[in-house]
N, CA and C atoms as a LAMMPS dump frame, in Angstrom:
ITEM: TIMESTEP
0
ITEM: NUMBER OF ATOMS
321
ITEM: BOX BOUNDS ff ff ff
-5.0000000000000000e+02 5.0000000000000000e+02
-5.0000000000000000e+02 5.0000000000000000e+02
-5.0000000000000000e+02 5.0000000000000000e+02
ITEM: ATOMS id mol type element x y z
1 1 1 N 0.84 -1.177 0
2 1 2 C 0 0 0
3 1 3 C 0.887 1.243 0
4 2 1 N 0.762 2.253 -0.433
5 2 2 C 1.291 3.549 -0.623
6 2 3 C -0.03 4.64 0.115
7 3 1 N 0.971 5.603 0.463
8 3 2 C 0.055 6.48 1.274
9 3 3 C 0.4 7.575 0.871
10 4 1 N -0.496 8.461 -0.324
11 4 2 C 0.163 9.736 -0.666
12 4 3 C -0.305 11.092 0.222
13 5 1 N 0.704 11.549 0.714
14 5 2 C 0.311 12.579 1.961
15 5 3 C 0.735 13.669 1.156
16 6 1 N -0.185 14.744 1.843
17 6 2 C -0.067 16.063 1.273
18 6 3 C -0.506 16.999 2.815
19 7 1 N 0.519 17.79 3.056
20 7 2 C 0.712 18.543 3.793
21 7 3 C 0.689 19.676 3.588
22 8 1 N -0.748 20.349 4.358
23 8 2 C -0.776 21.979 3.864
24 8 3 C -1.053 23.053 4.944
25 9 1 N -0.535 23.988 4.848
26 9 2 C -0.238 25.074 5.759
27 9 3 C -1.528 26.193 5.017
28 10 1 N -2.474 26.349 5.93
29 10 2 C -3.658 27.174 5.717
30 10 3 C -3.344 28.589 6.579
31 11 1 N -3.424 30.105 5.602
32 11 2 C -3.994 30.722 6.368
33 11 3 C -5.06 30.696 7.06
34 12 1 N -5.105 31.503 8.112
35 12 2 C -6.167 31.804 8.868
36 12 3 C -6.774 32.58 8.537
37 13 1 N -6.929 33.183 7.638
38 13 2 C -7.978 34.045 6.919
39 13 3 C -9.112 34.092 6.45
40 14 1 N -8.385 32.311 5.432
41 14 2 C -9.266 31.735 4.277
42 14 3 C -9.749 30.401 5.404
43 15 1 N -9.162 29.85 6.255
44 15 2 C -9.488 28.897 6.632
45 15 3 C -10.947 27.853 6.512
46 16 1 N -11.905 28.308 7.413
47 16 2 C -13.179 28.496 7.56
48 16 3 C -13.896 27.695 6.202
49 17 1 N -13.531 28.45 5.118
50 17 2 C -14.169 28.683 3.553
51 17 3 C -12.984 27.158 3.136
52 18 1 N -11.582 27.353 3.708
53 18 2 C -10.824 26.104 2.99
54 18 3 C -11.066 25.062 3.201
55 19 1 N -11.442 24.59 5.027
56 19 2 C -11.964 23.597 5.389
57 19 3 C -13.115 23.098 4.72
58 20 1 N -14.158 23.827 4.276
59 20 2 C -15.41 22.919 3.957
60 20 3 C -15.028 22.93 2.526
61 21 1 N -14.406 23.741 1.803
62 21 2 C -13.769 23.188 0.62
63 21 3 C -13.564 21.44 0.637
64 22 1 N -12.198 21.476 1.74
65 22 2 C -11.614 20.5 1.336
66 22 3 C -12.588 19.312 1.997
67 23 1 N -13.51 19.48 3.096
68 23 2 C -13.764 18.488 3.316
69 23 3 C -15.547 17.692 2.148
70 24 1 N -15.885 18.872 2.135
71 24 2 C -17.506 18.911 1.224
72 24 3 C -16.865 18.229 0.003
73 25 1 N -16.05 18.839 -0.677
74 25 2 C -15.339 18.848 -2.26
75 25 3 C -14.07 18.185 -2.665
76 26 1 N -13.784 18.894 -2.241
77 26 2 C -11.866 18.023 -2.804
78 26 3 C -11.673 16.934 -2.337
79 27 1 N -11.581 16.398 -0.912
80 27 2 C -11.206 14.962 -0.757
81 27 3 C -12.921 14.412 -1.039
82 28 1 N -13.324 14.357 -1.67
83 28 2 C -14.756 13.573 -1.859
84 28 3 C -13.743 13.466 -3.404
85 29 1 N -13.702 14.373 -3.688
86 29 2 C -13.855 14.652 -5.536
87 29 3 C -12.073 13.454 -5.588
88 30 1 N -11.238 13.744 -4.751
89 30 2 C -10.049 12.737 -4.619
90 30 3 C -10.289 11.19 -4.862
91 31 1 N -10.907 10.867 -3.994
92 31 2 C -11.79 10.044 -3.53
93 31 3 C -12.64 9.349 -4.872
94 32 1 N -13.085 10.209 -5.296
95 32 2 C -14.021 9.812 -6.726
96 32 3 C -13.167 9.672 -7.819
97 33 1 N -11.913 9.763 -8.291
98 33 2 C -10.91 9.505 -9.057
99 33 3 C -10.901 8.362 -9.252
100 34 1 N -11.158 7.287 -8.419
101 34 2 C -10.983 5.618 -8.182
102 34 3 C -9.993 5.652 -7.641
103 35 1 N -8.565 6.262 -7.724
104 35 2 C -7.305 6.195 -7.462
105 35 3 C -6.953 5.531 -5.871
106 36 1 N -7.653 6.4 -4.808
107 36 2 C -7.522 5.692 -3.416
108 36 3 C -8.875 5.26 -2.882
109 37 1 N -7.955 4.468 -1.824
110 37 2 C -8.959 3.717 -1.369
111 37 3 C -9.669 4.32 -0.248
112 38 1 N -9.313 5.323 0.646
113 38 2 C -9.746 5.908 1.642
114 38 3 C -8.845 7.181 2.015
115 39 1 N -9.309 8.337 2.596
116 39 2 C -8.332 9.263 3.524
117 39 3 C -8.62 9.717 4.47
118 40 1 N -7.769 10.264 5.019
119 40 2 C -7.253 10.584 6.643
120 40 3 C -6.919 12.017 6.704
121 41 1 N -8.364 13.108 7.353
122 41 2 C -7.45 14.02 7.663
123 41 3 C -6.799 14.587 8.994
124 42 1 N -5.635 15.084 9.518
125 42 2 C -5.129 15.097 10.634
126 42 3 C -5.013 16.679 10.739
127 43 1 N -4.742 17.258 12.071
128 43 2 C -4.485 18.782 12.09
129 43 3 C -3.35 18.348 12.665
130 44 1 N -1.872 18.904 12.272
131 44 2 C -0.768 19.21 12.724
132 44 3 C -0.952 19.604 14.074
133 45 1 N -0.355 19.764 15.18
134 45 2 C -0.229 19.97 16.356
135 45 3 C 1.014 20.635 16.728
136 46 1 N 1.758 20.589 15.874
137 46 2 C 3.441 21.524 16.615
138 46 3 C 2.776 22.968 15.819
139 47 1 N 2.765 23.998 16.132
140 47 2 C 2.975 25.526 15.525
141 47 3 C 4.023 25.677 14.848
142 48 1 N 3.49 26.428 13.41
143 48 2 C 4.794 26.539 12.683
144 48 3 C 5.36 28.056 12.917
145 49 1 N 6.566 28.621 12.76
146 49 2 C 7.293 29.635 12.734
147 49 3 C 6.189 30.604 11.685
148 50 1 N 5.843 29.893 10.43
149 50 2 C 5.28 31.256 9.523
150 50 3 C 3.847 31.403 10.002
151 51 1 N 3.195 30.573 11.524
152 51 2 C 1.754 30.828 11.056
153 51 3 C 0.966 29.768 10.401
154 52 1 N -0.72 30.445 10.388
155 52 2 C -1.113 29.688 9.747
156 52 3 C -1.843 28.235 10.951
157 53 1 N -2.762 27.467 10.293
158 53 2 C -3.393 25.603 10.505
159 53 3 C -2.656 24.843 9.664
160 54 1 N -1.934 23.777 10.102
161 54 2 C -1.216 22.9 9.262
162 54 3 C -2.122 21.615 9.7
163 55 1 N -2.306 20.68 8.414
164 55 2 C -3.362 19.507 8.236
165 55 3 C -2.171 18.63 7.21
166 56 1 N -2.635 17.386 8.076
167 56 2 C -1.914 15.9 6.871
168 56 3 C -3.354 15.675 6.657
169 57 1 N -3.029 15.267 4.767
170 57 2 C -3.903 14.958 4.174
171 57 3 C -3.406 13.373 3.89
172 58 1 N -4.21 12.221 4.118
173 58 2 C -2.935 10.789 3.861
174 58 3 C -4.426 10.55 2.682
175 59 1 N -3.772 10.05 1.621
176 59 2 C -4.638 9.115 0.617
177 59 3 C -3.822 7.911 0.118
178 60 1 N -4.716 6.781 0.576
179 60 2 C -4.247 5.469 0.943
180 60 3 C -4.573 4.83 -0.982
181 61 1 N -3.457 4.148 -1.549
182 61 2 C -3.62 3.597 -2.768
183 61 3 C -3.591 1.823 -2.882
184 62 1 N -3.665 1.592 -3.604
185 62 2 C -2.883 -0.135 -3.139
186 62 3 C -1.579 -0.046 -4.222
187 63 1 N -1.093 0.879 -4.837
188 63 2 C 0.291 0.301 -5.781
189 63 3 C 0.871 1.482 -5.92
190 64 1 N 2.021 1.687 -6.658
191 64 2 C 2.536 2.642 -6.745
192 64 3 C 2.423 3.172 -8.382
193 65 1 N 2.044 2.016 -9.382
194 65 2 C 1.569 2.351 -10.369
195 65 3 C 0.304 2.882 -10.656
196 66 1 N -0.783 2.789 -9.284
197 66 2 C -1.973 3.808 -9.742
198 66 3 C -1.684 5.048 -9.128
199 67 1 N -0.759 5.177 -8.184
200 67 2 C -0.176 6.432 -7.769
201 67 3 C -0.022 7.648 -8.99
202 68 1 N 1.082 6.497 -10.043
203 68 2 C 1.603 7.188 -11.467
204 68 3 C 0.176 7.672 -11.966
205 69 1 N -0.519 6.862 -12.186
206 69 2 C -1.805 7.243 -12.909
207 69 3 C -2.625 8.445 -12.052
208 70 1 N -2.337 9.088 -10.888
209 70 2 C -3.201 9.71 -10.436
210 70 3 C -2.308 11.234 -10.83
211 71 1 N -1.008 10.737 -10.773
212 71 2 C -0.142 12.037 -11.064
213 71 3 C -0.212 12.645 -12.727
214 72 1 N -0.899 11.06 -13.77
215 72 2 C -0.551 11.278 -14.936
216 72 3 C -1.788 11.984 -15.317
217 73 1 N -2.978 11.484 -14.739
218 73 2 C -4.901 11.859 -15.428
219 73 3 C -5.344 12.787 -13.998
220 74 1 N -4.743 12.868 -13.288
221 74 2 C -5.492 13.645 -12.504
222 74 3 C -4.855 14.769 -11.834
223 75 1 N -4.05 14.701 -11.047
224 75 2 C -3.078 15.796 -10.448
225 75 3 C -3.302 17.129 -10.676
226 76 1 N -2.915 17.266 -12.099
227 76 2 C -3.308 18.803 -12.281
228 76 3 C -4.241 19.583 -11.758
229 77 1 N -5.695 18.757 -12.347
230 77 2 C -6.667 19.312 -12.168
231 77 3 C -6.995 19.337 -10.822
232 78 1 N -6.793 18.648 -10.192
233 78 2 C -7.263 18.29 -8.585
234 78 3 C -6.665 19.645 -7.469
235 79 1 N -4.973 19.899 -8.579
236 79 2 C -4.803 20.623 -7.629
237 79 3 C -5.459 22.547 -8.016
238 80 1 N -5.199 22.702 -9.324
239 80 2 C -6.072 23.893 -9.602
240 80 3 C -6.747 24.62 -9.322
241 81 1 N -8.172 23.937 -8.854
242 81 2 C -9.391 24.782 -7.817
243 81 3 C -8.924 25.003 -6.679
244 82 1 N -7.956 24.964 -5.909
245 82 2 C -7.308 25.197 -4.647
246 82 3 C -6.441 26.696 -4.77
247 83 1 N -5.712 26.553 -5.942
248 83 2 C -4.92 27.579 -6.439
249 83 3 C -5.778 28.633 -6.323
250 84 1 N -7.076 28.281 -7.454
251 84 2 C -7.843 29.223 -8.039
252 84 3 C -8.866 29.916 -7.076
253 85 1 N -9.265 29.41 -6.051
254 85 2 C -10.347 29.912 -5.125
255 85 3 C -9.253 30.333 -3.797
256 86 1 N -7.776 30.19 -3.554
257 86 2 C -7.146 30.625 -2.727
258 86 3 C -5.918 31.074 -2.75
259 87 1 N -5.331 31.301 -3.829
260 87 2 C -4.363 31.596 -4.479
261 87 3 C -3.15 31.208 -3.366
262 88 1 N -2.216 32.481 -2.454
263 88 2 C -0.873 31.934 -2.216
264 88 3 C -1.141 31.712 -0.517
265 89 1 N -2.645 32.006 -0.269
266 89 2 C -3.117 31.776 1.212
267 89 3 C -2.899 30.453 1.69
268 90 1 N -2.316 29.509 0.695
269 90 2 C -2.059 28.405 1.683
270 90 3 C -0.388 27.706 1.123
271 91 1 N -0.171 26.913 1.237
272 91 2 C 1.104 25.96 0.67
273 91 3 C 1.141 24.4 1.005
274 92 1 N 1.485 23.808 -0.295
275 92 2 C 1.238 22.283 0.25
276 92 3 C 2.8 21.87 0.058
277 93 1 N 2.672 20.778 0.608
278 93 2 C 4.202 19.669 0.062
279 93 3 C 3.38 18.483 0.106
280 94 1 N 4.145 17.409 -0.978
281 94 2 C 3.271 16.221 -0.623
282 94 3 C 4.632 14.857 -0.523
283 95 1 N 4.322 13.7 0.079
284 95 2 C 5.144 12.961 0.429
285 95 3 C 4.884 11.84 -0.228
286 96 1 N 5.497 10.894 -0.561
287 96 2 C 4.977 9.434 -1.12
288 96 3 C 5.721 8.425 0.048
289 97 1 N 4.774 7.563 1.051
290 97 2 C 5.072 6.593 1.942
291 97 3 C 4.832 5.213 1.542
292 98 1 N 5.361 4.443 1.566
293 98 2 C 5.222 2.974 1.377
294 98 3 C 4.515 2.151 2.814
295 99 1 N 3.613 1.67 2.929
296 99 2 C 3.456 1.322 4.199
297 99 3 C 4.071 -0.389 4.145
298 100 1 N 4.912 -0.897 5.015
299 100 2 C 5.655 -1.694 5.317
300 100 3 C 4.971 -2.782 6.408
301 101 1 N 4.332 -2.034 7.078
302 101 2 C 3.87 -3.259 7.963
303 101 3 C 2.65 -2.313 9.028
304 102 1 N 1.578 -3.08 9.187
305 102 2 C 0.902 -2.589 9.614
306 102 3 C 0.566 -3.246 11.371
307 103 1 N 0.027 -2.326 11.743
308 103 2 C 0.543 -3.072 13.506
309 103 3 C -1.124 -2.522 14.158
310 104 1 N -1.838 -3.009 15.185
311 104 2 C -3.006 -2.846 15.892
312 104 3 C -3.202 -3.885 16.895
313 105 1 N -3.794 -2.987 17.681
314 105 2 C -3.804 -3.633 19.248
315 105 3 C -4.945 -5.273 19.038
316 106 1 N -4.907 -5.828 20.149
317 106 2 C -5.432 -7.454 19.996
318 106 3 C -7.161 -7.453 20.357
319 107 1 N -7.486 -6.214 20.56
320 107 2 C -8.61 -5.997 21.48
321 107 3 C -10.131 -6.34 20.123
């Protein structure tokens, strides 16, 4: 499984309006790609130096070749309306994780 994370630093400005963005729209519309199988969103907890809500975005795949395919048919567009409705009010980085072994309690 591969876990493509995307990490983004939200003003507090736009916040409010970004959140139900991302949660109403974008990871639904992610989601509807076929590409993953589920996601995870997290709020960062350390404060960063510039400011700002920082959120992990994890989208869980099963290969690394539909990964390619999400970067090749979809990517662009996915990321665009983010640009376009918030221009430099936020910043992402994104990570590519391999998950190796998965671990949970016996209960």
């Amino acid at each position: 499984m591969i876990i493509y994370n995307v990490t983004i630093n939200v003003d507090e400005s736009i916040h409010d309006r970004w959140m139900q963005w991302m949660t109403e729209k974008h990871i639904p519309e992610m989601l509807n790609t076929g590409k993953f199988t589920k996601a995870l969103m997290s709020q960062v907890l350390v404060e960063e130096d510039l400011g700002g809500i920082t959120y992990s975005v994890q989208f869980s795949c099963e290969s690394r070749a539909i990964l390619e395919a999400y970067y090749q048919n979809d990517a662009e567009e996915m990321r665009r309306e983010g640009f376009e409705l918030f221009g430099n009010k936020f910043g992402a980085f994104r990570t590519e994780l391999k998950v190796v072994r998965e671990f949970a309690t016996s209960n």
